[in-house]
Structures are given as C-alpha cells and as structure tokens.
C-alpha positions as CSV (number, residue, x, y, z in Angstrom):
1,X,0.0,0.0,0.0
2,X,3.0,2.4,1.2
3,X,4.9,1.4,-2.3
4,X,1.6,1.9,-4.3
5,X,1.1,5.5,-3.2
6,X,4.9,6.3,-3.2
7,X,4.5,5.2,-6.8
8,X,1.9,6.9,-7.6
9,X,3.4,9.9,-7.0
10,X,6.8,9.6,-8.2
11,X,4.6,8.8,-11.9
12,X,2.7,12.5,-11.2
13,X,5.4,13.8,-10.5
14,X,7.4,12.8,-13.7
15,X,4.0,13.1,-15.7
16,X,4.0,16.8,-14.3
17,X,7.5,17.9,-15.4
18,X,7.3,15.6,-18.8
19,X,4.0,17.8,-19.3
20,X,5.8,21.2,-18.6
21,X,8.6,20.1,-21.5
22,X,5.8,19.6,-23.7
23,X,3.6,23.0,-22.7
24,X,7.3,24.9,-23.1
25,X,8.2,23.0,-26.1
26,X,4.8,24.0,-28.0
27,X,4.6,27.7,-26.6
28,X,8.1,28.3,-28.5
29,X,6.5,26.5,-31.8
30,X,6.9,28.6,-34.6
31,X,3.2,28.0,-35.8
32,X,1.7,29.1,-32.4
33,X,3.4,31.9,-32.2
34,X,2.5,33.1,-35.7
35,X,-1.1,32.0,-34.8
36,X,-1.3,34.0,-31.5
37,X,0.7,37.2,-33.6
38,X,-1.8,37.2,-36.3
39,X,-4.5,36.4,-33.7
40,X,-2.9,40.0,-31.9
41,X,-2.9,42.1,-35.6
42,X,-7.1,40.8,-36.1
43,X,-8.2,41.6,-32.6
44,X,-5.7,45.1,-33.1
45,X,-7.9,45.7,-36.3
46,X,-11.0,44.8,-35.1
47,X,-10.5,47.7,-32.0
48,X,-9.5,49.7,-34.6
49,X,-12.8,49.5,-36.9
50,X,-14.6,49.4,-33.8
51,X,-13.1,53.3,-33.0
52,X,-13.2,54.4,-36.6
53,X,-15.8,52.5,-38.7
54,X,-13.2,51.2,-40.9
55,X,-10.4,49.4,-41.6
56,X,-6.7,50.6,-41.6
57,X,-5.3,51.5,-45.2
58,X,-8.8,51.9,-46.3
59,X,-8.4,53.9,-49.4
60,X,-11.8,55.6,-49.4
61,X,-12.1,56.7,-45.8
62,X,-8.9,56.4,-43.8
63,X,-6.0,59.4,-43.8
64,X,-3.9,56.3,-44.6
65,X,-5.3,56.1,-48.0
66,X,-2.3,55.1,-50.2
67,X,-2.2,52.3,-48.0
68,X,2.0,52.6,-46.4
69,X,3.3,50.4,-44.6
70,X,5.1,52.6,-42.3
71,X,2.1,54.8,-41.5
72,X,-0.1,51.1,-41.1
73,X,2.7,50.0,-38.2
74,X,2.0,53.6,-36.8
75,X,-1.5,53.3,-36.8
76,X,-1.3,50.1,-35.2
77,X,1.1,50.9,-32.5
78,X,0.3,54.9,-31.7
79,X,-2.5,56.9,-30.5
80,X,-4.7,57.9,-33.4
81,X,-7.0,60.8,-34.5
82,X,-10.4,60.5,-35.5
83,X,-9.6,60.3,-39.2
84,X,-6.7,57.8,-38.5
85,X,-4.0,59.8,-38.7
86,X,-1.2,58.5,-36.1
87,X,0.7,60.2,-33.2
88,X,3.3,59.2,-30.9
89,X,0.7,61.0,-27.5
90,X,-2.3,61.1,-26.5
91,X,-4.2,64.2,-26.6
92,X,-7.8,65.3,-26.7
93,X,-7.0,65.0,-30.7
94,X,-5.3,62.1,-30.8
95,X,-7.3,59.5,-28.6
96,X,-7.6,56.6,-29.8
97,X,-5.3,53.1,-29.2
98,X,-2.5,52.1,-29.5
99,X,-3.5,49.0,-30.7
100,X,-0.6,47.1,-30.3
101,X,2.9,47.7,-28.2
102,X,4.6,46.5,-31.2
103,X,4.2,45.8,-34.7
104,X,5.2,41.3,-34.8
105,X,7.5,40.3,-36.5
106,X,6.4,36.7,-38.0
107,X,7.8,33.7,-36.2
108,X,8.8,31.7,-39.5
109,X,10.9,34.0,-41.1
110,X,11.5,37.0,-38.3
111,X,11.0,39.5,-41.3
112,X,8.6,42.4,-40.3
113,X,7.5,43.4,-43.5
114,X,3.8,43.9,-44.7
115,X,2.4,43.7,-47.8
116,X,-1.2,45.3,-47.6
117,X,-3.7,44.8,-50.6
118,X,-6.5,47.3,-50.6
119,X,-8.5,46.0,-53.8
120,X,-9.6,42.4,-52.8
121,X,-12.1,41.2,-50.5
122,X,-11.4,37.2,-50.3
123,X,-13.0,34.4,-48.3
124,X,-10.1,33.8,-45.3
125,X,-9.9,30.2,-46.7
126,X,-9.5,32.0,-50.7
127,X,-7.1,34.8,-49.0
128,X,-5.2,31.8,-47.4
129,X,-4.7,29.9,-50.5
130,X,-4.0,32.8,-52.9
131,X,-1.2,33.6,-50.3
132,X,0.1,30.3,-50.3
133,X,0.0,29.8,-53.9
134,X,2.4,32.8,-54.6
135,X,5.9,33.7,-54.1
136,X,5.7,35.3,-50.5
137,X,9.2,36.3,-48.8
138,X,8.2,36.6,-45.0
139,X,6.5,38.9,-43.3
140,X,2.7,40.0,-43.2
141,X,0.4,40.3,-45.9
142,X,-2.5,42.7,-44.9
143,X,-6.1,42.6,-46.8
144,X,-7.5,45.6,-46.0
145,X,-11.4,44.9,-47.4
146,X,-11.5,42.1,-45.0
147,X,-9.1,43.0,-42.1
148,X,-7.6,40.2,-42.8
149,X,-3.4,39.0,-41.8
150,X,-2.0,36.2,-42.7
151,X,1.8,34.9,-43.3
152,X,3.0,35.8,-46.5
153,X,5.4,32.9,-46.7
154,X,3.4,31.5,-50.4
155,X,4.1,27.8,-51.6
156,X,2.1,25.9,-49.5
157,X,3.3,27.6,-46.1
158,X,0.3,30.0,-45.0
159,X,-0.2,30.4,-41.5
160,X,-3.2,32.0,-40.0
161,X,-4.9,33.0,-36.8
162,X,-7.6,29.9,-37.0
163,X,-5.4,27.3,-37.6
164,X,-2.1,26.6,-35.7
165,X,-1.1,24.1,-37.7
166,X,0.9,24.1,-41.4
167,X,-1.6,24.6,-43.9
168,X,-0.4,22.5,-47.2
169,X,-1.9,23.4,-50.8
C-alpha cells in the first residue's frame, strides 16, 4: 500500500515535469506563435474599426489612403486621430489606441515586412490559398477589405490566426 502511493506519485510527479517540457516545447513553436501574432494584428484591427468604422489602409475613408506600410505600423502601435492619422501622444485630438505595443514580427521568417492589398475582399480560406499559392518572402500580408493577416510565406506555407497548424496546398 506504502509502495503503491509512493508510486503513484513519483509517476505524477514525472508526468508533471514531462508535461511542462511539452507546454514549453509547444509555446516556443513557430506556428503558435504566428497563430497567436496574427491572432494579436485581427483583434488590433477589429479595435480599430470598432473606434473608426473602418479598416486601416482603407483607401476611401482612412488618412492612410495610399495604404503605407510605415504609417499602417503607426497606426497600429500609436494613438490615433479620429480620421486615423497616427501620433506618438495622446491628446484630446489624438485618442484613440494604440493598438498594439509592437508591430510582430512573423515567427517563421523573423521578417517584419507587410504587404497590404487594398483592392480584394477574399474568403479567409481564398485569401489563405491565394497567399500560399504565390511567391511570399516573409513577413505580413495585410487585406484591408477584410481585415484580414495572414503569413506571406506563399508555396504551400500560409499560417493563419484559426489554424495553428501548417496549412499544405
């Protein structure tokens, strides 16, 4: 009885820490951590349509209208102005956000750079694919239409916010 309980908790014990390899071994993981980044870009878009009716980049409506990149990290990571226009403080002008703390880099490549489309308006699963399909050298690609991130890693290596896991075309 003494050996059976002993036992039993010597196994939990080594079940514990052979679990906490695992937990740290999959919060490191590439994939999450592009899933939980692009997870952090939607929700930062999402807060920011909820404060100005529209998407970042939106070329009818937004002061970023030309859609660049620089001024999309901005207006991500900086207080913002009614019309979006981006400041480093807040002030009674410049009240809403920052969205983010930083602008993510992606986790497969480490390359910050965004691509941001301002014409389509795909399906996720279509915007997915299309990505994947293409030549993509790292970083972000951004469709403004749909608020949509995703990887920009193209051949068969597109990464999104929904699914965690490699998606293969």
């Amino acid at each position: 009885m003494v050996w059976t309980v002993l036992s039993a908790a010597a196994l939990a014990c080594t079940s514990f820490h052979a679990g906490m390899r695992v937990a740290t071994r999959s919060a490191s993981d590439p994939a999450q951590r592009a899933s939980r980044d692009a997870q952090r870009l939607a929700d930062a878009v999402e807060r920011y349509r909820a404060d100005h009716g529209w998407n970042p980049a939106d070329p009818e409506r937004d002061y970023n209208s030309r859609g660049d990149v620089a001024l999309l990290r901005r207006q991500l990571t900086e207080f913002t102005r009614d019309d979006g226009k981006p400041s480093p403080r807040r002030d009674g002008e410049f009240s809403f956000g920052p969205y983010l703390r930083q602008f993510p880099q992606d986790a497969i490549t480490g390359s910050r750079a965004v691509v941001v489309d301002q014409d389509q308006a795909r399906a996720f699963d279509c915007l997915r694919a299309d990505v994947a399909a293409g030549n993509g050298g790292g970083g972000w690609y951004y469709e403004v239409q749909t608020g949509s991130f995703v990887l920009n890693l193209g051949h068969g290596r597109a990464y999104d916010h929904r699914n965690t896991v490699r998606a293969a075309f």
